[in-house]
C-alpha positions as CSV (number, residue, x, y, z in Angstrom):
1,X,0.0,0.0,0.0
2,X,1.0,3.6,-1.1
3,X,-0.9,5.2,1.3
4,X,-3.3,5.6,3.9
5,X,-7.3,5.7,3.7
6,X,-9.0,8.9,3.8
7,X,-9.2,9.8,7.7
8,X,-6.8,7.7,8.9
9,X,-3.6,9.2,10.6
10,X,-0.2,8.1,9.7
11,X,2.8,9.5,12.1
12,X,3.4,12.9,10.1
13,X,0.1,13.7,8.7
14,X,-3.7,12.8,9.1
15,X,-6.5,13.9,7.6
16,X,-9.4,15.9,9.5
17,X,-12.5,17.2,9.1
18,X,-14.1,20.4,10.7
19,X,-18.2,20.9,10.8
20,X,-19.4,24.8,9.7
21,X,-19.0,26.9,12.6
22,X,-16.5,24.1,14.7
23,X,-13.4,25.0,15.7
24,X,-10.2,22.3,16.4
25,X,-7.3,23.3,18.7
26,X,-3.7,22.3,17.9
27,X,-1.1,22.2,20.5
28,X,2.2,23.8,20.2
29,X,5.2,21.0,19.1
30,X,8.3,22.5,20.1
31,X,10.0,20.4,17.6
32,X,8.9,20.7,14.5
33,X,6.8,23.2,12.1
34,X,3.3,22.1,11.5
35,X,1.8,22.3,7.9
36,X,-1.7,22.5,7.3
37,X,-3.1,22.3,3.5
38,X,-7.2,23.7,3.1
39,X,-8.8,20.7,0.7
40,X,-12.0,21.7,1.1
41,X,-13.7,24.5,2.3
42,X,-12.6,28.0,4.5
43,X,-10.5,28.1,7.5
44,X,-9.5,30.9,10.0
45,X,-6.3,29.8,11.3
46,X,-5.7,31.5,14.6
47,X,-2.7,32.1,16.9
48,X,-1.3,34.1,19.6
49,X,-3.5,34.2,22.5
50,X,-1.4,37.1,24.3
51,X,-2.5,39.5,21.3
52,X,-4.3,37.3,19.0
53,X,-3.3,36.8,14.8
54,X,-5.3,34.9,12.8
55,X,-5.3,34.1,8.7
56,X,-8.0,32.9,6.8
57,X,-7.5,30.1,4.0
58,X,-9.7,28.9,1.2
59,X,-9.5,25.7,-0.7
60,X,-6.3,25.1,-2.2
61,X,-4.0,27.1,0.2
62,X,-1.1,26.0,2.4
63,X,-0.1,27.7,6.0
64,X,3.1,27.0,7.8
65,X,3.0,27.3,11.2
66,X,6.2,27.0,13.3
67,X,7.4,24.8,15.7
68,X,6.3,25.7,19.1
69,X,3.2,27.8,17.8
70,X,-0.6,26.3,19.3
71,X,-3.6,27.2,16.9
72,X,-6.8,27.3,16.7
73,X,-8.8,25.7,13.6
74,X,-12.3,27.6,12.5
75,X,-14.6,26.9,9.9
76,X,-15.9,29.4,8.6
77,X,-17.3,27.9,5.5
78,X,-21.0,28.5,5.6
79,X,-22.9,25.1,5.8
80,X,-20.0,23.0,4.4
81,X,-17.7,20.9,6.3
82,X,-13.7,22.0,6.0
83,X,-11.4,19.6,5.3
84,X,-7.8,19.5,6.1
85,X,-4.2,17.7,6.1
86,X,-2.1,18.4,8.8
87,X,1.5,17.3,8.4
88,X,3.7,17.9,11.3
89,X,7.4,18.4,10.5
């Protein structure tokens, strides 16, 4: 097998799925970077909590976010459910 079946996590990446209005927290990983790629759907990517940052990313857009940085996941696709692949460094 080449690969893994939709939703199932390997040790780098997995695949998730966020309902409209949902949100997912991330923690930090002091290790490595974290890269999250928008299949489906709108995210607001969120960050900071001391004077919050956020970026918002549509289908077909990659955000890097670096090692020991915790986010927040929104969906802020109207009605549709976001999905994601998160691949940890």
């Amino acid at each position: 097998m080449t690969h893994l079946p939709t939703g199932v996590a390997s040790g780098r990446s997995e695949t998730i799925s966020i309902l409209a209005g949902r949100e997912r927290a991330e923690p930090a990983c002091d290790l490595a970077p974290l890269l999250l790629y928008v299949v489906e759907g709108q995210v607001a990517v969120a960050w900071n909590e001391e004077s919050p940052r956020s970026v918002t990313a549509s289908a077909g857009d990659t955000v890097l976010v670096p090692a020991g940085i915790a986010i927040r996941t929104c969906n802020t696709s109207p009605g549709t459910t976001s999905r994601l692949i998160l691949v940890r460094g």
